[in-house]
C-alpha positions in Angstrom: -66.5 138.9 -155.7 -63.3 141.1 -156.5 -63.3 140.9 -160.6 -61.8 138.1 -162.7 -58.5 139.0 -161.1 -59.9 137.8 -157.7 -61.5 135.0 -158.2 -58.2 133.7 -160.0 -56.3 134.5 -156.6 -59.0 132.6 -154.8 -58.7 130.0 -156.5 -54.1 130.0 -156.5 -54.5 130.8 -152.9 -57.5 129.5 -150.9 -57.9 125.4 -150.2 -61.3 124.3 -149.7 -61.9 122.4 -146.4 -64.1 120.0 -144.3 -65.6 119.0 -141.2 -66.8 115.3 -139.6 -70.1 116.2 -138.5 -70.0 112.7 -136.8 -67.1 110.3 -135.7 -66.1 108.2 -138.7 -65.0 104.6 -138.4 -62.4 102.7 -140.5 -60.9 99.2 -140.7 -57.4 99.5 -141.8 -55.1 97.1 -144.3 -54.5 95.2 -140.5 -57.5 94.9 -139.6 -57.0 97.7 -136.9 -60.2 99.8 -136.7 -60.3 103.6 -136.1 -62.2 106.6 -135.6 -62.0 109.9 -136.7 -63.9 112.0 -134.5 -66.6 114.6 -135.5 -65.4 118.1 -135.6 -62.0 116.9 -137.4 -61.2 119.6 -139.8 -59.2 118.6 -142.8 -58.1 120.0 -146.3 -58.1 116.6 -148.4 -55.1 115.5 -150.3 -52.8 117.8 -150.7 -52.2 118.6 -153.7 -51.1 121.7 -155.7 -52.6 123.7 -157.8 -51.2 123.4 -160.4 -51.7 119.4 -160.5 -54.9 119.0 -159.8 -56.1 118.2 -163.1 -53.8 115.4 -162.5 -55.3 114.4 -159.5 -57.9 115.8 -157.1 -57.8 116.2 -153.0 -61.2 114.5 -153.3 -60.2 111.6 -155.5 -58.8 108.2 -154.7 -56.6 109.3 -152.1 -59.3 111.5 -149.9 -59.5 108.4 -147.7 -55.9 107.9 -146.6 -55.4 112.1 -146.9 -58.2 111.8 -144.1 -56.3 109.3 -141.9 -52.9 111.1 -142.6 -53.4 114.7 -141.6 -54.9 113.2 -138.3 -52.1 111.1 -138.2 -49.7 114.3 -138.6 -52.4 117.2 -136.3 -52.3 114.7 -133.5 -49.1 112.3 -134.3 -51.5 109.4 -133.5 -55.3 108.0 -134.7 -58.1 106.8 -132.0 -58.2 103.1 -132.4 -61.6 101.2 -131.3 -61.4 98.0 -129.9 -65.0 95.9 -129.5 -65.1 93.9 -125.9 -67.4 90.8 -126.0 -69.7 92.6 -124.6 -70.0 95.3 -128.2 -68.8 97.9 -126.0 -66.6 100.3 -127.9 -63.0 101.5 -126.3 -61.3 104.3 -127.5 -57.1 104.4 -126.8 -54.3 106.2 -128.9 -53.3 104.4 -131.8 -49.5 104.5 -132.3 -49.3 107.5 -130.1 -46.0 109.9 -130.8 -45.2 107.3 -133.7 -43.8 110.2 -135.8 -43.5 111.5 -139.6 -41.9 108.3 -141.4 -45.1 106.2 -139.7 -47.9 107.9 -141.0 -46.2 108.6 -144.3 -46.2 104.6 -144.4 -49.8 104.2 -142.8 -50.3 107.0 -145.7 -49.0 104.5 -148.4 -50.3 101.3 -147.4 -54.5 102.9 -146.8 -54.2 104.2 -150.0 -52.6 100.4 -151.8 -56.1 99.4 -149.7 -58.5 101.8 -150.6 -57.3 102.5 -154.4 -55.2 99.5 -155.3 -53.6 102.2 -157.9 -49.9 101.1 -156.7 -48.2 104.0 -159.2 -50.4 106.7 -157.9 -50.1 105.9 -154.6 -46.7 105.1 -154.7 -45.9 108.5 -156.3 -48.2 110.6 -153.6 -46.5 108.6 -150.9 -43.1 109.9 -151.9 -44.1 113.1 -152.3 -45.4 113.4 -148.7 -42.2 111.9 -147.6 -39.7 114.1 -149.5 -42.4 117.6 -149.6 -44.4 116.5 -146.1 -42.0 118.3 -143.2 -43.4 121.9 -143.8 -46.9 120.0 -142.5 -45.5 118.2 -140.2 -43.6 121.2 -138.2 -46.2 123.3 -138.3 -48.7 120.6 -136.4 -45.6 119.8 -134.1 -45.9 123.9 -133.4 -49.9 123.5 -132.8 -49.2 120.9 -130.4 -47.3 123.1 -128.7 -50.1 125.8 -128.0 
């Protein structure tokens, strides 16, 4: 649709996105488990356009992507905690724990998932140093 010249400002301007169609569990680098829940909507890893062929928003940091833009929507995860009994309890994770916490929790999921310490180190500082346009505009959607 719309010509050549279309499809190339599709593709500057438009970010693909996802959906949980169920709630996701995850043990993190502490042994910590949580849940993303189903209905999460999420872009990936951010990254731009023009450096994707570098690396892609669904490559080896999709995982901690995942867990950081819930982290920065909600400023907290759903942890899980298993009584004795295997029934499952949901509670807020780090609740209000702020920008510089799940930049970190960002950092240290991908060391776990990846084990690529350069790249992660290097997406980890660019969230940190690029990451408050994100995070104020989730502060604003809290807000609503």
């Amino acid at each position: 649709k719309g010509g050549y010249l279309g499809r190339v400002l599709r593709w500057l301007c438009y970010t693909r996105k996802w959906k949980f169609e169920e709630d996701w569990y995850f043990k993190l680098y502490n042994n910590d488990r949580i849940m993303i829940p189903k209905g999460f909507r999420f872009d990936g890893t951010s990254v731009p356009k023009p450096l994707r062929f570098l690396l892609s928003p669904t490559g080896i940091l999709f995982i901690p992507g995942i867990i950081h833009d819930y982290g920065y929507r909600f400023d907290k995860l759903i942890g899980v905690k298993i009584d004795e009994n295997d029934k499952e309890f949901l509670y807020n994770y780090h609740l209000g724990a702020g920008k510089a916490f799940w930049d970190s929790t960002f950092r240290r999921v991908g060391y776990q998932v990846c084990r690529l310490y350069i790249v992660t180190t290097i997406a980890y500082w660019a969230v940190v140093l690029f990451g408050f346009n994100a995070w104020n505009k989730c502060r604003k959607l809290e807000l609503k």
